[in-house]
MARSE-158417 format. One record per residue: x, y, z of N, C-alpha, C in turn. Coordinates in pm, whole numbers, padded with zeros to 5 digits, always signed. Layout:
# MARSE-158417
n_c1 X | n_c2 Y | n_c3 Z | ca_c1 X | ca_c2 Y | ca_c3 Z | c_c1 X | c_c2 Y | c_c3 Z
...
This chain:
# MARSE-158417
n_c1 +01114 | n_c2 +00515 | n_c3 -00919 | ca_c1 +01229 | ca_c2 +00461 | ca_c3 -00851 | c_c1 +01240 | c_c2 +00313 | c_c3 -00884
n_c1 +01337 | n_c2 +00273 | n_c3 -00923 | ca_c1 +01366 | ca_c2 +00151 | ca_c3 -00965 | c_c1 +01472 | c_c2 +00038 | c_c3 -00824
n_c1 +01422 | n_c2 -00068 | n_c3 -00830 | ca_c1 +01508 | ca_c2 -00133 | ca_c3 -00700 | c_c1 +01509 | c_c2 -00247 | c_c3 -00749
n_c1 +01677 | n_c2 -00269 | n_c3 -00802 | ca_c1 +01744 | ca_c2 -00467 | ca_c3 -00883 | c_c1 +01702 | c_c2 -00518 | c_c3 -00805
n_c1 +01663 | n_c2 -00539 | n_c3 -00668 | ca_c1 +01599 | ca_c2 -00684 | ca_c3 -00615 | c_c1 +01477 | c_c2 -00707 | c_c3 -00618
n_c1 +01382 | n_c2 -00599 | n_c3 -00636 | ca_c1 +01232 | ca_c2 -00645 | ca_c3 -00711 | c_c1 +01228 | c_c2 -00647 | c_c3 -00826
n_c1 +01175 | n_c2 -00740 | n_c3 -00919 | ca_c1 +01133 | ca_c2 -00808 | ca_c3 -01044 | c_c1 +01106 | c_c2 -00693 | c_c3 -01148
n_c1 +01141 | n_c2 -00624 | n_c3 -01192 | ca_c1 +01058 | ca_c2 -00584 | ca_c3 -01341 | c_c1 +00928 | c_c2 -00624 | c_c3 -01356
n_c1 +00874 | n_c2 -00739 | n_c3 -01395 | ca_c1 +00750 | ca_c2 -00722 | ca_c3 -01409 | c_c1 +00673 | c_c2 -00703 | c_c3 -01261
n_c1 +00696 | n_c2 -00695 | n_c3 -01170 | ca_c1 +00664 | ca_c2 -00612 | ca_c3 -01034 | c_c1 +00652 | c_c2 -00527 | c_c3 -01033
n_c1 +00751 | n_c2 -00474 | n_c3 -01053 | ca_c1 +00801 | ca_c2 -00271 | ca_c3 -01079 | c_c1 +00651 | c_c2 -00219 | c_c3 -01186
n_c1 +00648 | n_c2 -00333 | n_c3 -01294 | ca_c1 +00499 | ca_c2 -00282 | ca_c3 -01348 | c_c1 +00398 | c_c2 -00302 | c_c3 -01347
n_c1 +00329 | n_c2 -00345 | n_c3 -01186 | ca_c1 +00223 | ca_c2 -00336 | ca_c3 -01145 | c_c1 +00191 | c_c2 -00180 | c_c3 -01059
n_c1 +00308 | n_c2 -00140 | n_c3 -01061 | ca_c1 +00262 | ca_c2 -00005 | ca_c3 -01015 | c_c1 +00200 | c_c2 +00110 | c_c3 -01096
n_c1 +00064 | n_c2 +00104 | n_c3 -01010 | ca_c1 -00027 | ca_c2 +00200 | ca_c3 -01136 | c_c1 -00140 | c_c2 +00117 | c_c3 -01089
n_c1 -00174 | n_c2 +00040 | n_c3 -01107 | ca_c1 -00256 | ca_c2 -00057 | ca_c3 -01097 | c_c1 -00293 | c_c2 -00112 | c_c3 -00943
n_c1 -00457 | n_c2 -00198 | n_c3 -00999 | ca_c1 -00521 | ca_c2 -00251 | ca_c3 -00852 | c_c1 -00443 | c_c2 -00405 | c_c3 -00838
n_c1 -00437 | n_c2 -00423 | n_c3 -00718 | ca_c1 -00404 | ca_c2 -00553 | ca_c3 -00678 | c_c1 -00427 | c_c2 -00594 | c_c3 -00611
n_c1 -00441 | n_c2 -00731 | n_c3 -00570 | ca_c1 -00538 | ca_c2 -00821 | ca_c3 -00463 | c_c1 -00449 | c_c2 -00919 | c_c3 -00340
n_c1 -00477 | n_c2 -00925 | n_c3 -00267 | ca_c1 -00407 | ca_c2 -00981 | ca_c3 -00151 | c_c1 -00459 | c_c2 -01036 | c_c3 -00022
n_c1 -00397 | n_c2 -01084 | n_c3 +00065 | ca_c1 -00422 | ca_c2 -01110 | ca_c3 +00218 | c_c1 -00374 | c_c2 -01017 | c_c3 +00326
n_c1 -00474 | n_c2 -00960 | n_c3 +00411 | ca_c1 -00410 | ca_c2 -00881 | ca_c3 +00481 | c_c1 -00358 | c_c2 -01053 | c_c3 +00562
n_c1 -00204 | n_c2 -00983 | n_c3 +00643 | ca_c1 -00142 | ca_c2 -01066 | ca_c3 +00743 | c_c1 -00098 | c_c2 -01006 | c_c3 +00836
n_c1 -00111 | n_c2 -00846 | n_c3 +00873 | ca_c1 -00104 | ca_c2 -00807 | ca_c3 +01019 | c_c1 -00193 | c_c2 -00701 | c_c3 +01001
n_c1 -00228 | n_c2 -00650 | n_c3 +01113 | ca_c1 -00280 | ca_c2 -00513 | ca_c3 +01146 | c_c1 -00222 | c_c2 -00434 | c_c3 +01259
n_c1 -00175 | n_c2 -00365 | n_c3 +01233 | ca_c1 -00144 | ca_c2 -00257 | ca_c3 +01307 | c_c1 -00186 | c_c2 -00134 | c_c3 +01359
n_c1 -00147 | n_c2 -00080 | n_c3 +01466 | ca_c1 -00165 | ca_c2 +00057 | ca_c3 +01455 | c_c1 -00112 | c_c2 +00169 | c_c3 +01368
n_c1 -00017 | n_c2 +00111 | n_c3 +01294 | ca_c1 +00038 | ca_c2 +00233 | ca_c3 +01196 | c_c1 -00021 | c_c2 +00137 | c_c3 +01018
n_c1 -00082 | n_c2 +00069 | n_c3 +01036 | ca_c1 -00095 | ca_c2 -00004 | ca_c3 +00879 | c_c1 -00129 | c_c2 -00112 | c_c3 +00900
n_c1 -00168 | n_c2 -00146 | n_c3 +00756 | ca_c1 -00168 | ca_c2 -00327 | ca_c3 +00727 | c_c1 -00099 | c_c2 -00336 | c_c3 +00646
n_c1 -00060 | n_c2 -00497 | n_c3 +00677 | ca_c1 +00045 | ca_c2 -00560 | ca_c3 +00583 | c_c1 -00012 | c_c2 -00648 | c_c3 +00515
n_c1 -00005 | n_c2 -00650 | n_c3 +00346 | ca_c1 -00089 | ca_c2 -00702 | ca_c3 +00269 | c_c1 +00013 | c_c2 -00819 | c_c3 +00205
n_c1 -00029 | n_c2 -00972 | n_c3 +00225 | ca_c1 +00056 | ca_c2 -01068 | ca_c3 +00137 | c_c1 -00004 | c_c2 -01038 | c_c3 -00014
n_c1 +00090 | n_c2 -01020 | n_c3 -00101 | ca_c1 +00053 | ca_c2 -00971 | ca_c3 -00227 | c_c1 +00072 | c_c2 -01082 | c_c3 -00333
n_c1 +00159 | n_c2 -01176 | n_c3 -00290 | ca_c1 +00197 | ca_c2 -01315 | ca_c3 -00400 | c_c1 +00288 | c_c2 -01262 | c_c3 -00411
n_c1 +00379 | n_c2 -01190 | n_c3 -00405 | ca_c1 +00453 | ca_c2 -01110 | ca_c3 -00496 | c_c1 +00609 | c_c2 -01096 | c_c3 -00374
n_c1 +00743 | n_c2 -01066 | n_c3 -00447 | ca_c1 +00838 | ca_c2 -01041 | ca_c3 -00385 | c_c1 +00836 | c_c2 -00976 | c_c3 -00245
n_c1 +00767 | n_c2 -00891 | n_c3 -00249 | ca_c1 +00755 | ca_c2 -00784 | ca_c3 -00145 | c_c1 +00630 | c_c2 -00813 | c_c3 -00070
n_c1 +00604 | n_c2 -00771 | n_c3 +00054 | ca_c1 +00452 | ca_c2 -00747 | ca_c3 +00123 | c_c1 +00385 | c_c2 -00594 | c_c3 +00055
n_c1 +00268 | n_c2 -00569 | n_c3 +00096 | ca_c1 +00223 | ca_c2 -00431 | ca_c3 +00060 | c_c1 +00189 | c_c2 -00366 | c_c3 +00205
n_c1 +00193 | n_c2 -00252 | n_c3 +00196 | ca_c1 +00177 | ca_c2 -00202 | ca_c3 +00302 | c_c1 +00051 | c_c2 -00072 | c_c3 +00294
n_c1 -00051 | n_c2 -00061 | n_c3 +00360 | ca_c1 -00148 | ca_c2 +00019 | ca_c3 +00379 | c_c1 -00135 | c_c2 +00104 | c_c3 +00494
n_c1 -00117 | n_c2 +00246 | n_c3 +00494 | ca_c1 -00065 | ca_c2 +00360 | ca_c3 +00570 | c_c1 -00194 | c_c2 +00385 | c_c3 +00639
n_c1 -00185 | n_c2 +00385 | n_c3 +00782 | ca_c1 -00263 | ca_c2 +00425 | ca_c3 +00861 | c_c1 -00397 | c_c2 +00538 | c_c3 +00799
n_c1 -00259 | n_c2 +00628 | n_c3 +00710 | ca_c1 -00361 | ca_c2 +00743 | ca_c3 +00682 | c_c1 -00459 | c_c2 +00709 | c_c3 +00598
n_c1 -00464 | n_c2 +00572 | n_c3 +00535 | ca_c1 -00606 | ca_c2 +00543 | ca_c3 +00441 | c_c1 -00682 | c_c2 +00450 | c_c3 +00513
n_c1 -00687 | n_c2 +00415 | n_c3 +00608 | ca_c1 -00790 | ca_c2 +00330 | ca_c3 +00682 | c_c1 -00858 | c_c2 +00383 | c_c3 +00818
n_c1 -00852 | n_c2 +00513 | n_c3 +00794 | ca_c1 -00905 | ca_c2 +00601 | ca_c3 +00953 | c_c1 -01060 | c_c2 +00527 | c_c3 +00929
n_c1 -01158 | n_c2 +00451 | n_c3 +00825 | ca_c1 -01306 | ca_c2 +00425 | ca_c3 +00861 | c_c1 -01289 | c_c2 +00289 | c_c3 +00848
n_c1 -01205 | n_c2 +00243 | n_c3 +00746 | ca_c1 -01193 | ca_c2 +00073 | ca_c3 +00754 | c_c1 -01129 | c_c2 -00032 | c_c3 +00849
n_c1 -01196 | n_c2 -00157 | n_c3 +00847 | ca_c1 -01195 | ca_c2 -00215 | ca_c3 +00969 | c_c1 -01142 | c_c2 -00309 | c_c3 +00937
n_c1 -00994 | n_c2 -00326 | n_c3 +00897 | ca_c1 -00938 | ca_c2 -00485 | ca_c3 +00845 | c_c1 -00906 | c_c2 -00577 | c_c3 +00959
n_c1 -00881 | n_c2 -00718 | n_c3 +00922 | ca_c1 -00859 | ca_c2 -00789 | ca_c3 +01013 | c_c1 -00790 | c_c2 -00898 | c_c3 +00955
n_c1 -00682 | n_c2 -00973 | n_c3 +00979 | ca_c1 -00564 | ca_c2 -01079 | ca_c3 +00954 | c_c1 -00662 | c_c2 -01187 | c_c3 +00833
n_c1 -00667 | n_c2 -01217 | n_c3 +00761 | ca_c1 -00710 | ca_c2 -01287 | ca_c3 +00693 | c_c1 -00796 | c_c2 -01234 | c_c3 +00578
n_c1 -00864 | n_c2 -01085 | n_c3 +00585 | ca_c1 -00928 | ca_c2 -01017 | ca_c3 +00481 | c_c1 -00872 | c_c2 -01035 | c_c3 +00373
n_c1 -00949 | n_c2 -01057 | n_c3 +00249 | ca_c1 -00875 | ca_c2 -01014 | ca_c3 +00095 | c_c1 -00912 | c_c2 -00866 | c_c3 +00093
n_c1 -00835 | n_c2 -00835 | n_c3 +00002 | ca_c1 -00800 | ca_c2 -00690 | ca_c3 +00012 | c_c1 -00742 | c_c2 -00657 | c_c3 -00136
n_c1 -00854 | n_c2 -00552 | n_c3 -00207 | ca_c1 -00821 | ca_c2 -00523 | ca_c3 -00343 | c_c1 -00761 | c_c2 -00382 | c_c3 -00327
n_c1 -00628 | n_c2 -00305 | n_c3 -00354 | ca_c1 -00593 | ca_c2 -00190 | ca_c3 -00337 | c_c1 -00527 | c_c2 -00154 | c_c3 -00468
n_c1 -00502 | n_c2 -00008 | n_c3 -00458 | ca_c1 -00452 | ca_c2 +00024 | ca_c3 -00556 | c_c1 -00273 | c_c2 +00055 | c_c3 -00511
n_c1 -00199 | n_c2 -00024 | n_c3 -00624 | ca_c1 -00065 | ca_c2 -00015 | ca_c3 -00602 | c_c1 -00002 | c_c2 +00108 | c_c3 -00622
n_c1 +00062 | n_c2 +00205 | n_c3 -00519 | ca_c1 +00115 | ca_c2 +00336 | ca_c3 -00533 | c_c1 +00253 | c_c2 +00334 | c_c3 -00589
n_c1 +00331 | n_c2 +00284 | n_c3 -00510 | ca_c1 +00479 | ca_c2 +00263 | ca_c3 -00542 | c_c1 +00531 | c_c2 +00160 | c_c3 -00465
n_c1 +00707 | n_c2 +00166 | n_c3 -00479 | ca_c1 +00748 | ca_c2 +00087 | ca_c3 -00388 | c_c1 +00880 | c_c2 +00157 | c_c3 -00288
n_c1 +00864 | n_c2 +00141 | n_c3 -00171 | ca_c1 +00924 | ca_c2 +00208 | ca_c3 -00069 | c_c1 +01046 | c_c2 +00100 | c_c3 -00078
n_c1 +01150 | n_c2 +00164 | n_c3 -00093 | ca_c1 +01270 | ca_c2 +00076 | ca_c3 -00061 | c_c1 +01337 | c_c2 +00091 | c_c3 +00052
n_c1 +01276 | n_c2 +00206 | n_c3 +00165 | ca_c1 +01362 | ca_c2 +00184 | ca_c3 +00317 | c_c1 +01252 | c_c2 +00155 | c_c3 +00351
n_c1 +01129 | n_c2 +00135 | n_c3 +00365 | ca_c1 +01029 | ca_c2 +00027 | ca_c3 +00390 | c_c1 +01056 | c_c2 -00097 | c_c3 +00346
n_c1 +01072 | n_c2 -00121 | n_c3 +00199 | ca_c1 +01088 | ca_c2 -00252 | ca_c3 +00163 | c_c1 +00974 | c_c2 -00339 | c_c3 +00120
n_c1 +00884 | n_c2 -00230 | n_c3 +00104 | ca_c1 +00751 | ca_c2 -00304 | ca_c3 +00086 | c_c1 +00663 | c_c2 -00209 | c_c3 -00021
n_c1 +00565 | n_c2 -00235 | n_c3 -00114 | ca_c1 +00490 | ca_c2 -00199 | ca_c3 -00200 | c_c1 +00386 | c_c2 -00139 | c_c3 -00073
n_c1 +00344 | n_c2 +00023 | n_c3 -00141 | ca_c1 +00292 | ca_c2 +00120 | ca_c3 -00114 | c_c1 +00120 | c_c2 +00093 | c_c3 -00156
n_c1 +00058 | n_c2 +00102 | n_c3 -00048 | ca_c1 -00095 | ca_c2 +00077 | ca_c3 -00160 | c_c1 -00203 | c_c2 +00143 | c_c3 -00102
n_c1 -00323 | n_c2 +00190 | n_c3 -00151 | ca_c1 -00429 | ca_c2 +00231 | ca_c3 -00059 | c_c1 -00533 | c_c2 +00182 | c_c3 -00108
n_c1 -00633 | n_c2 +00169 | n_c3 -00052 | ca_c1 -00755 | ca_c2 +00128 | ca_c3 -00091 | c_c1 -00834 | c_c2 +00223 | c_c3 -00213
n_c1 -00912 | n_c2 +00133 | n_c3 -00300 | ca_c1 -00984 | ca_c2 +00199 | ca_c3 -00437 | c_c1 -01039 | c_c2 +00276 | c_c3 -00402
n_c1 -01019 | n_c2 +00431 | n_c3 -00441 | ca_c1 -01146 | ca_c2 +00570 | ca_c3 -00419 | c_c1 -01076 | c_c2 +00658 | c_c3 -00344
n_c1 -00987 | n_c2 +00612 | n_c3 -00254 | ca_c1 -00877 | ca_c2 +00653 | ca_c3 -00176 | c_c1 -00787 | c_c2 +00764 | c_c3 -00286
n_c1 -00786 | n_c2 +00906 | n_c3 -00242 | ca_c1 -00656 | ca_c2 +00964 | ca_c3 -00301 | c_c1 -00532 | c_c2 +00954 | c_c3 -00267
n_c1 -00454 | n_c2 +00989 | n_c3 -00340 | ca_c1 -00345 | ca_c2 +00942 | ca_c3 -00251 | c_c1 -00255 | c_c2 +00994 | c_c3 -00159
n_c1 -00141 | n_c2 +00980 | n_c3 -00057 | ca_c1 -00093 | ca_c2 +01004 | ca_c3 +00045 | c_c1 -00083 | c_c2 +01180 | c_c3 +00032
n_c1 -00021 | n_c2 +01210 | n_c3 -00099 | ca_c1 +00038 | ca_c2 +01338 | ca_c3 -00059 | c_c1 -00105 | c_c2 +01482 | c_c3 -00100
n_c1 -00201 | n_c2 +01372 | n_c3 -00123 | ca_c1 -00327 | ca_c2 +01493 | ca_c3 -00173 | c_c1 -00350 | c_c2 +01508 | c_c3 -00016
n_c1 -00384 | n_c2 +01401 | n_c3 +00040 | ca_c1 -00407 | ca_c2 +01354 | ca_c3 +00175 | c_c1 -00368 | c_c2 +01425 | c_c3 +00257
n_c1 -00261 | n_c2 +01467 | n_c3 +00285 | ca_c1 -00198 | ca_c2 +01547 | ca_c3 +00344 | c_c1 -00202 | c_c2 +01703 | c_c3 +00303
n_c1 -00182 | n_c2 +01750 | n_c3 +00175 | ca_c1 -00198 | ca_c2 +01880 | ca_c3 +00129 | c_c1 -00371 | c_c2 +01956 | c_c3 +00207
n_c1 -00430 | n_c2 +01838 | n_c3 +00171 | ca_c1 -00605 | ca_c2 +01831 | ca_c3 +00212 | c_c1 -00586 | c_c2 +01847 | c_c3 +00381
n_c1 -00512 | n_c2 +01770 | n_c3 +00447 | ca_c1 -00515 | ca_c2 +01805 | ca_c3 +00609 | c_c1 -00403 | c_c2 +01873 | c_c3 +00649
n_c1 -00360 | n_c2 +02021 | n_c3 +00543 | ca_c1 -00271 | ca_c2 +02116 | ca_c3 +00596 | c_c1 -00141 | c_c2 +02053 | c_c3 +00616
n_c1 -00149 | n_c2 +01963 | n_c3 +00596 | ca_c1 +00043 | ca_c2 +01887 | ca_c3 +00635 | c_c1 +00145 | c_c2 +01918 | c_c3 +00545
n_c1 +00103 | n_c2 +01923 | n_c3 +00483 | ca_c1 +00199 | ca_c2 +01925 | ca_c3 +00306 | c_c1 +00203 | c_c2 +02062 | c_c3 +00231
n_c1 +00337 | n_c2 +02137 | n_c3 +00228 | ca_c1 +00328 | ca_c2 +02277 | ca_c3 +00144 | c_c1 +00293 | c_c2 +02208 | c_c3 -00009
């Protein structure tokens, strides 16, 4: 999925690890300052054992980019990703 208000060379960091600041924590995610146009966002469903906190660096792997989020998709290294995740906990035909 392609989106004219993020950068091209943005668009091709997806695939790839990237490094950041977490700057919130939530109950549904963290929000990762990435340097970059967009924030990243880490889905609840990959941090059920990890323990982030507002200021952590944070190396993840870049999934995509959500454009009704508005924010780059990411999970942590070793982490599969969202939709195995789900197939794996019966959620997903």
């Amino acid at each position: 999925m392609t989106n004219p208000e993020v950068p091209e060379a943005e668009m091709r960091l997806v695939g790839s690890v990237v490094e950041g600041e977490a700057t919130a924590v939530f109950p549904w995610g963290v929000i990762v300052d990435l340097g970059l146009s967009r924030d990243g966002l880490i889905d609840v469903l990959y941090i059920d054992d990890d323990n982030y906190q507002v200021g952590d660096r944070v190396s993840c792997y870049l999934d995509a980019f959500d454009e009704m989020k508005n924010k780059f998709i990411l999970r942590p290294p070793g982490q599969v990703p969202l939709a195995e995740r789900l197939r794996r906990r019966g959620l997903s035909s």
